[in-house]
Structure formats: C-alpha cells, structure tokens
N, C-alpha and C positions, 0 to 999 in steps of 0.2 A: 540471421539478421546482419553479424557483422559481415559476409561474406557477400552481402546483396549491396550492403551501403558501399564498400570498396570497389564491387564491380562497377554499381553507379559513379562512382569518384574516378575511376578510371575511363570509362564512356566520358563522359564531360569533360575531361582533360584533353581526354582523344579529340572531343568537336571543338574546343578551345583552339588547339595548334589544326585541326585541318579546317577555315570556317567555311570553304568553299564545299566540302562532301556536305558541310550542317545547311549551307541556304541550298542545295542540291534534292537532298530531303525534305527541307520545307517549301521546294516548288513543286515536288510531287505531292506533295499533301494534299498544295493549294488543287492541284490541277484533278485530283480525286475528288477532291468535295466540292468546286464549282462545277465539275460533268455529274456526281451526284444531284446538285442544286441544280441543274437545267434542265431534268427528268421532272421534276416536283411542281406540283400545281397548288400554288397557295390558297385558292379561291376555289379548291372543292365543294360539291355539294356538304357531306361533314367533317370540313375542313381542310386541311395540305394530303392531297394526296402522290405518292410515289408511280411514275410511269405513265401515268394521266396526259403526258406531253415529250412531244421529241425536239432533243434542239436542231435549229437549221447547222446546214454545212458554215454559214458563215460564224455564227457563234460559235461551232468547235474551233476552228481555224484561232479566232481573237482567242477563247480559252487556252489553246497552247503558245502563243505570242508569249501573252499576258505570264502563263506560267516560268517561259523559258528566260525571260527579264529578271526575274526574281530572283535566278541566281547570282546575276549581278548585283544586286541589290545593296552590297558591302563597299563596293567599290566605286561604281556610281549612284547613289542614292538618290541623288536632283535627277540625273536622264529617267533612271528606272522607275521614278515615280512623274515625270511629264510623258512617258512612253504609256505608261499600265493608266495614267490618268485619260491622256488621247482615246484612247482603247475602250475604255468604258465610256468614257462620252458616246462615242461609236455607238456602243453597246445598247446603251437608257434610249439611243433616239431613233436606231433602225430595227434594233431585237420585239419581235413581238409574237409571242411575250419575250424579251428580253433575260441573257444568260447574266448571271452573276457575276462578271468581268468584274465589279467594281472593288470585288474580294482584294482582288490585287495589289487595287490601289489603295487599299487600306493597310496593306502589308509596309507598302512601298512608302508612307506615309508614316508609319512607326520606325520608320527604318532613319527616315530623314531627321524623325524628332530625335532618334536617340545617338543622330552621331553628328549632328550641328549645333547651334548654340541655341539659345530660349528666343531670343528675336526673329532668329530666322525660322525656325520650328514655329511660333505663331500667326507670322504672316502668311508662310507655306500652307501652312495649318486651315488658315481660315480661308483663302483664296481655292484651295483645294476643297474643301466643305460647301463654300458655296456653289462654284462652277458645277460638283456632281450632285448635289441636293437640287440646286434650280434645275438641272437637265433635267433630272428624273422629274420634278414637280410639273416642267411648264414645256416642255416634249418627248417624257416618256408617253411610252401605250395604256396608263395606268392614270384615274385619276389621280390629282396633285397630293392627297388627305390620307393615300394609302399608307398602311405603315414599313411598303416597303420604303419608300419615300425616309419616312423620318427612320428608319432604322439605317438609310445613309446618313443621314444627317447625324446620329447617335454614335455608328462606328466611327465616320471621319473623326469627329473630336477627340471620341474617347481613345483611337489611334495617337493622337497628335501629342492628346496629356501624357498617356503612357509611355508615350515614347519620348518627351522630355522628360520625364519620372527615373525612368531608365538612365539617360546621360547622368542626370543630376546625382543620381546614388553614386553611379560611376566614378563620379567626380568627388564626388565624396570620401570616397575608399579609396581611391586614388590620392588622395591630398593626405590623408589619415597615415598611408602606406610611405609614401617621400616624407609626410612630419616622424615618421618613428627610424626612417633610413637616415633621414640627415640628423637626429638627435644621437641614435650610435654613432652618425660619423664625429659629432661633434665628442659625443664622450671619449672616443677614442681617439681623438688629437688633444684635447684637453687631459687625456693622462700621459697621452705620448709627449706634451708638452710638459706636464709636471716632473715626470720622469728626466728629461733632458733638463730640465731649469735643477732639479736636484743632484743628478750626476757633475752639474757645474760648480752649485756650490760647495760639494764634498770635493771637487778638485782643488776648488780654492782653499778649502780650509786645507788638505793637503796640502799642498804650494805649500800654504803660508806654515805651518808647523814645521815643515820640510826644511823648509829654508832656512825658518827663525835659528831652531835646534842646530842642526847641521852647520850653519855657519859657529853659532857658540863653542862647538865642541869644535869645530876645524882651530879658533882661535887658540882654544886653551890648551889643545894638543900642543900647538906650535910651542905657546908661553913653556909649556913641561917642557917638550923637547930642548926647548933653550937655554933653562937654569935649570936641568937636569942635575948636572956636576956641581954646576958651582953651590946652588942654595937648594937640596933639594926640600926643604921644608917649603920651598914656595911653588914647587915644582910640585908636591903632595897636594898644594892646598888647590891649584890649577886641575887636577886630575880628581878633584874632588867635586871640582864646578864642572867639568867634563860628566863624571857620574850623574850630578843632579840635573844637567842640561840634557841626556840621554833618558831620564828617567822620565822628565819631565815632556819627553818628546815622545816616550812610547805610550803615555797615559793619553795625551792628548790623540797619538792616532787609534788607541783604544777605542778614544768614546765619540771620534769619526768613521772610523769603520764599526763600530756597534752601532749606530745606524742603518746599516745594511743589513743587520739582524731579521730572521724572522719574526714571529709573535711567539713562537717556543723556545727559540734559542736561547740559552742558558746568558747569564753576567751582560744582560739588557744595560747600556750606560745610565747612570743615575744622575749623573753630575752634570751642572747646567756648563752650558756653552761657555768660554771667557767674555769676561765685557770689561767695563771701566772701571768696574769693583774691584778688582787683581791688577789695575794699570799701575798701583807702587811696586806689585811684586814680579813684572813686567821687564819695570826700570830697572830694577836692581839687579835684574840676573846681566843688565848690559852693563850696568856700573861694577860689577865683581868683573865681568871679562874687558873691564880695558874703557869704558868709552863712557866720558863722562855726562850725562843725561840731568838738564834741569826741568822742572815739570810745573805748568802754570794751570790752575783751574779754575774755571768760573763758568762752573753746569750746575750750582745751587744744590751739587750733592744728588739733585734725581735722577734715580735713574731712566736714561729712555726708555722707548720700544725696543725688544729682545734683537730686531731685526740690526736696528741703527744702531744697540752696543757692541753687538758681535762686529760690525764693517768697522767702527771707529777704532776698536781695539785691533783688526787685525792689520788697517793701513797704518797705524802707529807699529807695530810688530815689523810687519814689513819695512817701513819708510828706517827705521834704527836699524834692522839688521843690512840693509842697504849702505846704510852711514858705515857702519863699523868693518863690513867689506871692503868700502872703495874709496870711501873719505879720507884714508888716511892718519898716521896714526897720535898726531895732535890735534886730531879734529873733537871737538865737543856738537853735543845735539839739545836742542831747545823741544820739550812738546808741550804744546798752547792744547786744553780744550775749553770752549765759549761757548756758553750757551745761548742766540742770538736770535730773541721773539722763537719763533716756531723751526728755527735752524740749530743744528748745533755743528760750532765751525770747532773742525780740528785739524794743527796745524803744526811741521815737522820740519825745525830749520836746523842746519848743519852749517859748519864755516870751514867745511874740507874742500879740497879739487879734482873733480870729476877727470881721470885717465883720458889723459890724450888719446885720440881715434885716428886713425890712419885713414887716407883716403880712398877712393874705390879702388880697389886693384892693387893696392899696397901689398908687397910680400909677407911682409911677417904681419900682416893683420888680412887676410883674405877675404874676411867676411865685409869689408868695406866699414863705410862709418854705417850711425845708427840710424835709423827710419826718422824724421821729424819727430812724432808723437813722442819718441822714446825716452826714457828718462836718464840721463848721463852716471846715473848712484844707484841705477837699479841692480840688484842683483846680479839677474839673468840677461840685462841690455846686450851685451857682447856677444852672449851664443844663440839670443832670439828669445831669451824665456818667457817669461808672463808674468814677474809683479808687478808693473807698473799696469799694463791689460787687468790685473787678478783686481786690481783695484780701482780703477775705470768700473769694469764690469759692477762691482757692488755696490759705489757710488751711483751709478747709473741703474742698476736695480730697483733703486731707494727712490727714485727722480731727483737727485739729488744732483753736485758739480762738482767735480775734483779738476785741478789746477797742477803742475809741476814743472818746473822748471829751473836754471840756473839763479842764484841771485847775483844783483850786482855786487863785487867786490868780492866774490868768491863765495863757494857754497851753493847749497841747493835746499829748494821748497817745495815743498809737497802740502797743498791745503784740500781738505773737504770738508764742503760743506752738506748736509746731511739734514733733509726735513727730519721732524720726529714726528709725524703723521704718516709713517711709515705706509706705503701700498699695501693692500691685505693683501693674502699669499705670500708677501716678501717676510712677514714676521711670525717667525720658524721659535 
C-alpha cells in the first residue's frame, strides 16, 4: 500500500511539472469516448444500443479538431473553448444523428471556469449553456424534450460550477500557503530583529561599564603613580579605589555577558541590572577618584520601568565619566533627576572646558574637528567612539529626547528626558 500511494505521489507530481503530456492524455480520452459515443444509438428498440450506427466522415473529422484543441486548453482557454464551442454548434445542426462534439466543449468550459475569475466563469458559463442547449433544442435532428438536450444543459453548468469550485479551492490553498510563508518570514525578522536590537543593548552596556571602570582606574593609577614616594599611604588608598573600581567592573561584565548564557550554563546572573537605586553608590565611587558630584532629586523615590532606570543610570554613568576625563581637573559636576507628569528628566551639568579641536587637516589633530552631533566631554568624541550615539540610541529606544551641548559660560549639558511608559520590548 505504501509502495502504490508513493508511486501515485510521484505520477501526479510528474503531471504537475509536465501539464502539456496531462491535457495531451486528456484529449485522447476525450477523442476515445466521443468515437465510442458516435457508434451508440440511444433510441434502441430496448434501449442505447452499441454499433447500431456509423458516424459520417464529417463528424470524425470535427471529433479530432475538437480533440486536438484540448490540448491547448491550459493556455488558451477563451480560443479553445469558442473553437470546440463553434464545432459543436456545427455538430447539433448538421449531424444527423449528431456525434458528441459538445464533449469538448464542456471540457473547455471547465477549463475556463477553473483558471479565470467567478464573473467571468458565469457569464462565459451561461452564454455557453445557452447558445449549445438552444442549438440542440430548436435545430438539432432530435426533438427539443429529449434528454440528450437537457443532459447539455446539465453538463454545461455543472462544468462551469466545477470549475469555479476548482479555482476557488485553488485560491484558497494558495492564500493559506503565502499566510503561513509570510508568517515564517515575519518570525524570522522579528527574531533577526530581537537579536540585533539585543546585541546593541549588551554593546551599550558594554561601552558604558567599559568606559565608566576603565577610565576610574586609569585615574587613580595616575594619582598612585604620582604620590608614590612622597605619601604612599595615599598612594595605598588610590590603589585601593583602583581594586574596587576593577572589581566592580568585572561583576558588572559578568552579569552582561551572563546573559549570553545558555539555559544550562552554570552561575546564570542573579543580580538585577543597576538603576537609580545605587545612583549614591555611583557618585561616590567619582567623588573618591577626584571629581566632585552634587546630586539633586525629585522622582518621589519611585522607581520607574526596569527599561528607563537602567538608560537614566547609565547616561548619568557615562555623562560623569566624560566630566572627569575631559573637564578638567577643577571641574565639579551637578546631577538633577525630576520626575516631570509621565517624564522623567535627567540632567548632567559640568563647569569644565571641553579641549580645543584642531581644524580639518590639522597635523597634530588629523582626525579633523568633531561631527556637529558630537559631544565636546564625550569620552570617545576625538577617536569616533559611541557615548554620546550609546546614549542617543537608548534615549531614542525609550521614545524618549536627549539634548547636549556646550553651556553658556563654560561647561557642558547633557539632558534626557525619558517617558516612563516605557515601549514594550524596550523593558528588559
């Protein structure tokens, strides 16, 4: 059985890609059973007898037309069914008794219904029904009442139905087959999208632990290095804030790259992301390396969406380690957070002076000055990097606005403002 069904599965496939051998096979069918059917005398003494009758030369001639149409039948359907339609008109008015010609045009008739639309299959339909029902009825050789008569009138339609029946499944399984092709396609941009929207935010949190860390420990290296000799008890305590700023930087990309974890992989991170909750203990690691940080709040203590504490904590993070980079080293930093109706504005002011920039083509500054957008205190502005982008991007994640620029009188501002209606998907 399974050996019969597979050979069938393979036949049908075979007439699928060749359809020209399948309507080739179905014109010799036709052309067997209408020279069968022109032997046959339906009006026996007890009842249809076989042989009873010969057809004329001219009905074979119209039977093999009629048959050899059919094979085109795929291709032209309208000609091949006004050809086999002409043909039996022919057939009902001079055949007497008349050869079965009309076969064809019932073939040719199915054919139209099942590869044009439902309007034009009806009108086809009924114009064809009538033209070969009235011929046969009102001058065929046969009275009007015989049942070869309504037995045209019975295949034309039931031709026409079936063969809009036909398209319409077609169409059906066809629509069923694109809804389930464009559904994987969407699944599979919607994860190739989640994917890229996640390898950005773990870059960012990268960056920003990167930088923050690295730059503390770059500073307090220096401080050791410089009262080395003279006070090394301060030179101990610098190399102490070095340790905890190293420590403090390896946990954090611990439980950023423990996200890349599998589901079995061992020491999963536990620890929730940073937010606003740890922003004293933030400050304080800039106030031990050097840079004095005053901290203003009014967010009524709530905490936001997971999504908007983690961005407001890390453009604070970023926007200070920027100060204490490039600001200079009697610069203090101001951080404002407000909570403002359904905003919550945080905001990063410095009274330091952003390094002179060289203009294009400058020797000892090659890379020329900065792009407009760029922030004059940002970290990485000089070599191209990405905090001031890193925090654009999050801001703008959030649908939120970030702002930065020089202020008057010296100094720089960094504001974002940050819905706490955070976007779903954005609140990780």
């Amino acid at each position: 059985m399974t050996s019969l069904a597979s050979g069938f599965a393979r036949t049908q496939r075979w007439l699928r890609e060749h359809p020209l051998a399948l309507d080739g096979s179905l014109a010799v069918t036709v052309l067997i059973c209408m020279v069968i059917g022109s032997f046959a005398e339906p009006y026996g003494e007890h009842g249809p007898e076989f042989g009873a009758r010969t057809p004329e030369l001219r009905s074979v001639v119209l039977i093999a037309l009629v048959s050899a149409a059919l094979v085109f039948r795929r291709s032209r359907p309208m000609g091949v069914l006004l050809f086999t339609g002409l043909l039996s008109v022919t057939e009902l008015i001079i055949g007497d008794p008349a050869a079965p010609v009309v076969m064809s045009a019932v073939i040719a008739l199915y054919t139209v219904g099942s590869r044009t639309d439902r309007p034009t299959t009806w009108r086809v339909g009924l114009l064809a029904m009538t033209v070969l029902t009235g011929t046969a009825m009102f001058f065929g050789s046969t009275p009007w009442y015989t049942q070869e008569n309504l037995g045209i009138f019975a295949w034309t339609g039931m031709a026409a139905a079936a063969g809009d029946a036909v398209r319409s499944r077609r169409a059906f399984v066809d629509a069923i087959r694109e809804r389930a092709e464009r559904a994987e396609r969407t699944r599979e941009e919607e994860a190739r999208r989640r994917v890229a929207e996640e390898r950005l935010r773990i870059a960012r949190d990268l960056h920003d632990v990167v930088a923050h860390h690295i730059a503390l420990v770059n500073v307090q290296a220096g401080v050791a290095a410089h009262v080395m000799d003279r006070r090394p008890d301060q030179a101990k305590e610098a190399l102490a804030h070095v340790r905890e700023a190293s420590r403090s930087a390896l946990n954090e990309l611990r439980a950023t790259v423990g996200l890349l974890r599998q589901s079995g992989d061992p020491e999963a991170p536990t620890e929730p992301a940073p937010g606003l909750a740890v922003l004293d203990a933030l400050v304080t690691t800039f106030r031990q390396a050097g840079l004095p940080v005053e901290v203003a709040r009014a967010d009524d203590g709530a905490r936001p969406p997971s999504a908007v504490d983690l961005a407001a904590y890390r453009i604070i993070q970023e926007a200070l380690t920027n100060v204490q980079k490039h600001a200079g080293r009697e610069a203090t930093a101001e951080v404002s957070v407000i909570r403002v109706g359904a905003t919550l504005e945080v905001t990063v002011l410095d009274n330091g002076k952003a390094p002179e920039l060289c203009p294009a083509g400058c020797a000892d500054h090659p890379g020329g000055p900065l792009p407009p957008a760029a922030d004059p205190s940002d970290s990485e502005s000089g070599g191209g990097g990405h905090g001031l982008l890193g925090m654009r991007e999050r801001v703008t994640a959030l649908g939120g606005r970030l702002s930065a620029g020089p202020r008057y009188g010296g100094g720089f501002r960094v504001q974002a403002i940050l819905p706490l209606t955070a976007r779903t998907g954005e609140n990780r």
